[in-house]
TORTIKOL-349707 format. One record per residue (C-alpha): y, x, z. Coordinates in Angstrom, 1 decimal. Each point is the difference from the previous one (the first is absolute). Layout:
BEGIN
<node v="Y" u="X" w="Z"/>
...
end
This chain:
BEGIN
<node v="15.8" u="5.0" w="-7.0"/>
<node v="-1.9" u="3.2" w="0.3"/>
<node v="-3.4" u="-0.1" w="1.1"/>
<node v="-3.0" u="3.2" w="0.2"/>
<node v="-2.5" u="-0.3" w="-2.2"/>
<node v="-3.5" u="1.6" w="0.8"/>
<node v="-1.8" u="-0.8" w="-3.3"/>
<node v="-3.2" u="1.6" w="1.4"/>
<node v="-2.9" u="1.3" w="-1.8"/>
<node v="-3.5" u="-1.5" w="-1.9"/>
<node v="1.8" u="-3.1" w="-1.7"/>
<node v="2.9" u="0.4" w="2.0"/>
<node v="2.0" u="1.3" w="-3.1"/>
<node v="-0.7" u="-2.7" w="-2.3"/>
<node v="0.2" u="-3.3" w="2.5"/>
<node v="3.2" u="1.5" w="1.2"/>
<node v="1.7" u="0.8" w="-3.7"/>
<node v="-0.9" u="-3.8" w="-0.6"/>
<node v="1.9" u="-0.7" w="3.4"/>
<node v="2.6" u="1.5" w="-1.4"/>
<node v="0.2" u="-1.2" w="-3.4"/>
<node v="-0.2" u="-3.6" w="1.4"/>
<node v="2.9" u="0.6" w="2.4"/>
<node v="2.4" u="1.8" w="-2.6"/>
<node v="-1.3" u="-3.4" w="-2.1"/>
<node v="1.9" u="-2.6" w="2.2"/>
<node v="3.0" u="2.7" w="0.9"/>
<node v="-0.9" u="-0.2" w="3.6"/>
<node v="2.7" u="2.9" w="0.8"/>
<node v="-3.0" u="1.7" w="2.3"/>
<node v="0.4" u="3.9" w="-0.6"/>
<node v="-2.7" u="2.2" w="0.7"/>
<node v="-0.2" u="3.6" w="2.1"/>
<node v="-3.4" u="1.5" w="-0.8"/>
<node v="-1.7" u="2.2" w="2.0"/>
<node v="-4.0" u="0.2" w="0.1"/>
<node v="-2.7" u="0.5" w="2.5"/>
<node v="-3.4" u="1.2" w="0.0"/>
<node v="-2.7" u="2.3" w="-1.3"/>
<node v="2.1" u="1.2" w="-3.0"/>
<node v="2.9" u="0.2" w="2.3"/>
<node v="-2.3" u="2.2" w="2.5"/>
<node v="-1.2" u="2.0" w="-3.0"/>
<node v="3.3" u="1.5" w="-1.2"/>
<node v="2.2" u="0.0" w="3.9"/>
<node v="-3.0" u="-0.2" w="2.5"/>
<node v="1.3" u="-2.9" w="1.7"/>
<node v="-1.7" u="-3.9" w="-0.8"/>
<node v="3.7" u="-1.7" w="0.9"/>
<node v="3.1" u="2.5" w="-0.9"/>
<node v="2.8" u="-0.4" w="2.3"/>
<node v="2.4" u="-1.1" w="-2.5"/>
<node v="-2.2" u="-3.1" w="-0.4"/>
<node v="0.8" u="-0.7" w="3.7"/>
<node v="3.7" u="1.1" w="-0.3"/>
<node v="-0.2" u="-2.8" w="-3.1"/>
<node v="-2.2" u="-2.9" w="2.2"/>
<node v="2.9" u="0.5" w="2.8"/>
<node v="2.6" u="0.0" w="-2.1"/>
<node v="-0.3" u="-3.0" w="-2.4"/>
<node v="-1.7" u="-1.8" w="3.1"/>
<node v="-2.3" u="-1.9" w="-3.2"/>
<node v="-3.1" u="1.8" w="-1.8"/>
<node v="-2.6" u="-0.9" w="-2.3"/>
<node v="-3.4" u="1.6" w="-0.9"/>
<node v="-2.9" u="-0.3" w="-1.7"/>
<node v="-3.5" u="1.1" w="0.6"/>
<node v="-0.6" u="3.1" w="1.5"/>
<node v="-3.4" u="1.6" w="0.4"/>
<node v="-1.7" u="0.3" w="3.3"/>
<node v="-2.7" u="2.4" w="0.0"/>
<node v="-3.1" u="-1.8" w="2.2"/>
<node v="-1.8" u="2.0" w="2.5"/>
<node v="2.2" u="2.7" w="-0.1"/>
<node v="3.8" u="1.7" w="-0.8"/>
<node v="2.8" u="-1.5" w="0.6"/>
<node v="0.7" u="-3.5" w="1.7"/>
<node v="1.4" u="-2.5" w="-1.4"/>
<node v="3.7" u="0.3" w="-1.4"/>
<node v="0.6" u="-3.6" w="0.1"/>
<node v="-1.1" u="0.1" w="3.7"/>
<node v="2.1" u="3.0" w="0.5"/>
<node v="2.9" u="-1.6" w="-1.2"/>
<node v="-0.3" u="-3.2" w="1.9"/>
<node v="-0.2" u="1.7" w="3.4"/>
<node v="2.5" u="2.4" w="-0.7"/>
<node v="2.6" u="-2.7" w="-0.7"/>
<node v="-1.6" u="-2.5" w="2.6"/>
<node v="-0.6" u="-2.7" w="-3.1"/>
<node v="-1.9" u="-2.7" w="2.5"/>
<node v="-0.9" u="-2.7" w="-2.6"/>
<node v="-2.1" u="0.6" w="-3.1"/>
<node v="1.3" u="-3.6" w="-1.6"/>
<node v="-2.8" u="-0.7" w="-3.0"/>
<node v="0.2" u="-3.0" w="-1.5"/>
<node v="-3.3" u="-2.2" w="-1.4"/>
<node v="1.0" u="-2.1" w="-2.5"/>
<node v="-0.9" u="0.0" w="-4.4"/>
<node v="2.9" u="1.1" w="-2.2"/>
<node v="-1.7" u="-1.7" w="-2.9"/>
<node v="-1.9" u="-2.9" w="-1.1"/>
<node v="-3.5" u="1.8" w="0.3"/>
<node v="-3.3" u="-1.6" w="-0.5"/>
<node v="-0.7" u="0.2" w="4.0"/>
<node v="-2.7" u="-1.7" w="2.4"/>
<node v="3.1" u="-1.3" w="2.5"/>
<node v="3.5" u="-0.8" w="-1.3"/>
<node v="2.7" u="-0.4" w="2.6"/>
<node v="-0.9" u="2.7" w="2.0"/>
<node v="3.4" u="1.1" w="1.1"/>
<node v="0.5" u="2.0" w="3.7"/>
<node v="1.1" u="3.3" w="0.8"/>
<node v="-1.5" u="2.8" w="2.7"/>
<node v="2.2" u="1.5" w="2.5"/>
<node v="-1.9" u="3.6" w="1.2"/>
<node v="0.8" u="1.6" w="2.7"/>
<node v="0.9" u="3.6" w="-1.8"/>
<node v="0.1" u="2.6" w="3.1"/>
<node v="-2.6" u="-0.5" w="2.5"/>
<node v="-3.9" u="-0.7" w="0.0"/>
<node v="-2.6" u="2.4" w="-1.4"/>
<node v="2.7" u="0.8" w="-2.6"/>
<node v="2.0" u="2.5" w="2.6"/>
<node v="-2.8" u="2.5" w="-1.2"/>
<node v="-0.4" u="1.2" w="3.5"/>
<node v="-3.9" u="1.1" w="-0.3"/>
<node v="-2.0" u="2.8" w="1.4"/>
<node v="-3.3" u="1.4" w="-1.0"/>
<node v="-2.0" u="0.4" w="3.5"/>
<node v="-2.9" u="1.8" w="-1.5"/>
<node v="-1.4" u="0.9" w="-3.1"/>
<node v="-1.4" u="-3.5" w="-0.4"/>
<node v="2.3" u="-2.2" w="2.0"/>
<node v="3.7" u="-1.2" w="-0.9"/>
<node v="2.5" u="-1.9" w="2.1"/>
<node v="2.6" u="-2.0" w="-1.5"/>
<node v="2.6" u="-1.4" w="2.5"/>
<node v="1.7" u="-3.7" w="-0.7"/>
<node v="3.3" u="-0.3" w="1.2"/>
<node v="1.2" u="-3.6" w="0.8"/>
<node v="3.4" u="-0.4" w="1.7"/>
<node v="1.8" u="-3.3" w="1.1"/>
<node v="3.3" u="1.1" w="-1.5"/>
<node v="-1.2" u="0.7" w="-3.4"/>
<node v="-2.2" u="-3.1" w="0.4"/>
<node v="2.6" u="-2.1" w="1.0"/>
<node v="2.3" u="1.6" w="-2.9"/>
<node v="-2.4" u="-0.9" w="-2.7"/>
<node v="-0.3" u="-3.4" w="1.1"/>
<node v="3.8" u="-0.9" w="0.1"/>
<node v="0.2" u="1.1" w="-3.3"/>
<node v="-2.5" u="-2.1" w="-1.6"/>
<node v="1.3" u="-2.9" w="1.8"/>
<node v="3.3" u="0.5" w="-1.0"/>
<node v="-1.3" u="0.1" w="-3.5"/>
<node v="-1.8" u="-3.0" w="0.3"/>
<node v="2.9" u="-1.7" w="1.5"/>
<node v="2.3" u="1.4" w="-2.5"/>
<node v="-1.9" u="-1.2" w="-3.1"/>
<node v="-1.3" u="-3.5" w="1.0"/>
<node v="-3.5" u="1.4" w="0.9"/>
<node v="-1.9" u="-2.4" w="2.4"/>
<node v="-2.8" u="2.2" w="1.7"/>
<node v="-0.4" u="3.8" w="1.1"/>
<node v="-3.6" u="1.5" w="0.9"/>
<node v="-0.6" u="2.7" w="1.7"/>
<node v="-3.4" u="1.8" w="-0.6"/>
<node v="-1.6" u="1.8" w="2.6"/>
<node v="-3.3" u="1.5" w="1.2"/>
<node v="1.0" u="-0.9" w="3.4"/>
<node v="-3.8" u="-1.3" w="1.3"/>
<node v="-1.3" u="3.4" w="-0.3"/>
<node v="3.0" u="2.3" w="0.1"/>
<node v="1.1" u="-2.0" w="3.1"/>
<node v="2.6" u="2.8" w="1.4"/>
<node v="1.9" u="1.0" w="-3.6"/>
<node v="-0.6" u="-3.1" w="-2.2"/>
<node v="0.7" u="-2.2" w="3.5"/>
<node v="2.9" u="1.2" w="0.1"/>
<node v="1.7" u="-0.3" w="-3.4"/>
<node v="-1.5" u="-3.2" w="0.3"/>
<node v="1.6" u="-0.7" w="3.2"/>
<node v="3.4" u="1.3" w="-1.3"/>
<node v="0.0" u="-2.1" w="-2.8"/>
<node v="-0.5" u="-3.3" w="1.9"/>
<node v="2.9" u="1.1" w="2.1"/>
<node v="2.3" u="0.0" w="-2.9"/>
<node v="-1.5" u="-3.0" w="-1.7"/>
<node v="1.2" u="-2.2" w="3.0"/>
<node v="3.5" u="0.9" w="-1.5"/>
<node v="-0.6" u="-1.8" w="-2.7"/>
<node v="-1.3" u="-3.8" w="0.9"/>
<node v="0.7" u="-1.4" w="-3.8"/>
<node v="-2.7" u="2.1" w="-1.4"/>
<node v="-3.7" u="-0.1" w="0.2"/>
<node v="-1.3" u="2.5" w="1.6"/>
<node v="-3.9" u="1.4" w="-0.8"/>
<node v="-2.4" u="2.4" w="1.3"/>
<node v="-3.4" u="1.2" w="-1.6"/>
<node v="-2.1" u="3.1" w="0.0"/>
<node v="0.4" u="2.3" w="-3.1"/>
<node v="-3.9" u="-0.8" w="-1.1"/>
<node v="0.7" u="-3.6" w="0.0"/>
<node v="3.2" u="0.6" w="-1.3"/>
<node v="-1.2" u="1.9" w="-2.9"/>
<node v="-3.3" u="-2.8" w="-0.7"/>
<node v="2.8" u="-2.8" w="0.2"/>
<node v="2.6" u="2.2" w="-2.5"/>
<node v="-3.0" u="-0.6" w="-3.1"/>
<node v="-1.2" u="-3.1" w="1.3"/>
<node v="3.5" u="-2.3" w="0.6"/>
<node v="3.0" u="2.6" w="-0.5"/>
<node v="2.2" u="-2.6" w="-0.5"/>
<node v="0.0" u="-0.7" w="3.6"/>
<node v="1.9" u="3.2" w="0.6"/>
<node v="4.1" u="0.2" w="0.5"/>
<node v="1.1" u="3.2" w="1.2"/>
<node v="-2.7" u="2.7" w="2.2"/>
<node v="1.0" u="2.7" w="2.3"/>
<node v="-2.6" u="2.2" w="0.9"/>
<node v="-0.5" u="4.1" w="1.1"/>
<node v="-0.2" u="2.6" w="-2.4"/>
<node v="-3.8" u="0.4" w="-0.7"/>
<node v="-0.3" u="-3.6" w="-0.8"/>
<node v="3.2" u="-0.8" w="-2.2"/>
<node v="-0.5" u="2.7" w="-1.9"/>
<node v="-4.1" u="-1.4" w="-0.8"/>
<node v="1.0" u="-3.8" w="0.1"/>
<node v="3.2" u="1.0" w="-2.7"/>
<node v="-2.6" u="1.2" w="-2.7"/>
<node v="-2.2" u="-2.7" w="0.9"/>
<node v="2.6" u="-2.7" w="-0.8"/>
<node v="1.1" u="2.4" w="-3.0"/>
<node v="-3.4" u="-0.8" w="-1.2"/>
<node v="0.7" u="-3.4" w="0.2"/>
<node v="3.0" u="-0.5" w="-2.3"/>
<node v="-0.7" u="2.4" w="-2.9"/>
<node v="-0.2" u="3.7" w="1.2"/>
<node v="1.7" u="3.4" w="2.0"/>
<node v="1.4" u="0.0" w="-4.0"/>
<node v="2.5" u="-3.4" w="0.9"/>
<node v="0.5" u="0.8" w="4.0"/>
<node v="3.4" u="1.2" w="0.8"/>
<node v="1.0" u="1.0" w="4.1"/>
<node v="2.7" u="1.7" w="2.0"/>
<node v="0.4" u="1.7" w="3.3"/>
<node v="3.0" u="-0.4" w="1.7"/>
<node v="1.9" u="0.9" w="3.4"/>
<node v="3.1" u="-0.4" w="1.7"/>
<node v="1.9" u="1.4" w="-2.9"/>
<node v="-2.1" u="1.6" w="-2.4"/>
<node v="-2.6" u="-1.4" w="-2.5"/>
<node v="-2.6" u="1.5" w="-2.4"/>
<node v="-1.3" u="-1.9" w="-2.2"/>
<node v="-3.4" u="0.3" w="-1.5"/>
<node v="-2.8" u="-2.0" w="-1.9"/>
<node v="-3.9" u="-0.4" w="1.5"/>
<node v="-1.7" u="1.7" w="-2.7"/>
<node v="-0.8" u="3.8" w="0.0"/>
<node v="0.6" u="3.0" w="-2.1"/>
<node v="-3.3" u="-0.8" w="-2.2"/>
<node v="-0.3" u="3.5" w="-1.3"/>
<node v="-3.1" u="-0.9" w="-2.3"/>
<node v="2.6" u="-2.0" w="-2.5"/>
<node v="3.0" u="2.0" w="0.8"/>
<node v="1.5" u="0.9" w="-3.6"/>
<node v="-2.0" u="-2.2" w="-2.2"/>
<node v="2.8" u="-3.3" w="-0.1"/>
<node v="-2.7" u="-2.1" w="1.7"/>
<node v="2.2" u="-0.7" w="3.3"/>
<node v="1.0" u="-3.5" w="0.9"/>
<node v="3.9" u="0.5" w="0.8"/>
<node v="0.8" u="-3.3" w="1.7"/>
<node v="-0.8" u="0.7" w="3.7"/>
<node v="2.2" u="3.1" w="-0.7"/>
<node v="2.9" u="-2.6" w="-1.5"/>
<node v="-0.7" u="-2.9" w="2.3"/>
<node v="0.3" u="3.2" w="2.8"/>
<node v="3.7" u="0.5" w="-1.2"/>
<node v="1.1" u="-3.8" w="-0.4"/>
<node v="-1.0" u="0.2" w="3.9"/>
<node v="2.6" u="2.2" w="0.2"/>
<node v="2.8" u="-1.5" w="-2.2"/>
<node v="-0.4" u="-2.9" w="2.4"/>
<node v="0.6" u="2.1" w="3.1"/>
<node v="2.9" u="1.1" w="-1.7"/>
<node v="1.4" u="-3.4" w="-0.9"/>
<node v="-1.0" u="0.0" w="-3.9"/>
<node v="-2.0" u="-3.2" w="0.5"/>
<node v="0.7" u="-0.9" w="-3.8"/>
<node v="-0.8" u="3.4" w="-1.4"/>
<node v="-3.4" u="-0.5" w="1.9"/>
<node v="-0.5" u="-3.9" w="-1.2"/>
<node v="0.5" u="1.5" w="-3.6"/>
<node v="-2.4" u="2.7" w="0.0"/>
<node v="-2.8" u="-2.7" w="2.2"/>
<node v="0.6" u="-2.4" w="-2.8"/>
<node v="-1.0" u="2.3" w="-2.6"/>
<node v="-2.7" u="1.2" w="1.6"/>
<node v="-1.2" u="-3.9" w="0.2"/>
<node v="0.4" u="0.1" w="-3.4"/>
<node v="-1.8" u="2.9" w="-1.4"/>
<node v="-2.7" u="-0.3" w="2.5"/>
<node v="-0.7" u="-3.7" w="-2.0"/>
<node v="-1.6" u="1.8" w="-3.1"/>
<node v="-2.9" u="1.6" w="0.9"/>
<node v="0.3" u="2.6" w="-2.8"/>
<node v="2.9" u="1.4" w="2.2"/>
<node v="-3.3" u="0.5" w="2.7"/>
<node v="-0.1" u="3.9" w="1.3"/>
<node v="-3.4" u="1.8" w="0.4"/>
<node v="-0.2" u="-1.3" w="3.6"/>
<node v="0.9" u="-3.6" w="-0.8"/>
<node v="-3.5" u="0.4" w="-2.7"/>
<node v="2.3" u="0.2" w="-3.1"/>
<node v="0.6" u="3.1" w="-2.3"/>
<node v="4.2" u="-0.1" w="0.1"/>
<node v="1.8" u="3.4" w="1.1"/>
<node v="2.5" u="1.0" w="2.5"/>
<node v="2.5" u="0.6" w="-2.6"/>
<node v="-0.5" u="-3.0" w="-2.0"/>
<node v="0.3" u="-2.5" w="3.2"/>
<node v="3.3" u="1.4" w="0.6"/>
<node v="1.2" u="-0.5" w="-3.3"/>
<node v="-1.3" u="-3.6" w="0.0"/>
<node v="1.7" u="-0.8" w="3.3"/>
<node v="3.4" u="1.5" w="-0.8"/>
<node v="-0.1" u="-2.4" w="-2.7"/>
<node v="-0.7" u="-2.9" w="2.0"/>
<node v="2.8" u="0.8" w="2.0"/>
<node v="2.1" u="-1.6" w="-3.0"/>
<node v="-2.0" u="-3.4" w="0.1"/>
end
């Protein structure tokens, strides 16, 4: 199975040559077509995303990437937006859930955020008016709305979930927020069997370190997943242990929370496993359901000893040594 690889830049490198390493470990028969994107691609051919990486993405129809740098405040946009618009990937899929028995203020915390990956303040439509006022548009549509929403109910219906959220603003933002609210609860009467939830995205985000147990499976705009996800990351260890996904109608790109963290790129200090949990997403999609049981188990297993702890988890361990420890548990 050939898939592209984007290994990114910051600790890109590193998180993905664990990736990799892991994978070859359990012979998961996933080849690799590598192609990067970025400032160091911009630097040598002037362009941030090569065509050949697109030629790639469309080709193999499967991708996965690590961190890229976004510059804040100014140069390029996103690449990971980019690439979701370009290839219409709807549903950023990140799940919220501890790999490892860590020492944590709530166990059990297990639900997963569907985001809306197209629309809302995220479109990037914004105009400066004057020299000291900005306008940024939000763009809410029923379809994509309505899109999102089917497949987080399908999800929850296909995995034995009990309860879907959706998250809005919708008592201030009446018009936009009103109406992804109001297209969600249109598809939720599809599905009687589950429990169906509404809250506002402050509430929702008190409630998520007060009682996150209480959450199943959210749906929410763009703005908001993308806050509430690192808020729930928070929650069960770290960006370091947070895989995700974006997929469409035939494509998927698959990518952990965390960022490129330039200020420890190159120094082994990187925690690989959202990078590794990212790709076991993927050998699922792809029917490799024991390849990706293996690799979970061993991360279980190596997150048990604390002295296996990365930088971020308060330990002293490196990139390179983790690895090593969980390809060996991959034999227990």
């Amino acid at each position: 199975m050939l898939v592209t690889l984007i290994k990114g830049d910051g600790i890109g490198p590193e998180v993905v040559a664990s990736m990799k390493k892991v994978l070859k470990a359990v012979d998961s028969k996933v080849d690799f077509e590598e192609i990067n994107a970025g400032a160091s691609v911009f630097e040598k051919e002037g362009v941030y995303i090569p065509d050949r990486l697109y030629k790639s993405i469309e080709k193999n129809k499967l991708a996965i990437k690590g961190p890229i740098t976004t510059p804040i405040g100014h140069g390029f946009r996103s690449i990971n937006v980019e690439l979701r618009k370009k290839y219409d990937l709807f549903a950023n899929i990140r799940p919220i859930k501890a790999p490892g028995p860590l020492d944590l203020k709530f166990d059990g915390v297990d639900f997963v955020i569907f985001r809306e990956n197209t629309e809302d303040l995220y479109a990037g439509i914004e105009n400066r008016v004057s020299s000291d006022i900005a306008l940024s548009i939000k763009i809410i549509s029923k379809e994509k709305s309505q899109r999102i929403a089917r497949a987080a109910f399908e999800y929850a219906k296909r995995n034995g979930r009990k309860k879907v959220t959706v998250v809005t603003k919708a008592n201030i933002m009446k018009e936009s927020d009103g109406l992804f609210l109001a297209s969600v609860r249109e598809v939720a009467k599809a599905y009687p069997d589950l429990i169906f939830e509404e809250i506002l995205v402050d509430n929702c985000a008190m409630q998520m370190v007060v009682n996150p147990r209480k959450f199943d499976v959210i749906v929410t705009e763009n703005l908001y997943g993308d806050i509430l996800s690192d808020l729930g990351a928070g929650l069960v260890g770290g960006l370091g242990l947070m895989p995700g996904l974006n997929k469409g109608k035939d494509m998927a790109i698959y990518e952990s929370i965390h960022g490129s963290a330039p200020d420890i790129a190159g120094k082994d200090l990187a925690n690989p496993t959202a990078m590794i949990l990212t790709a076991c997403l993927l050998l699922e999609d792809c029917g490799m359901t024991d390849k990706a049981k293996l690799i979970r188990k061993a991360i279980y297993k190596t997150l048990k000893d604390k002295n296996n702890y990365t930088r971020d988890l308060g330990g002293n361990n490196t990139c390179s040594k983790f690895t090593e420890t969980l390809i060996k548990n991959l034999g227990d």
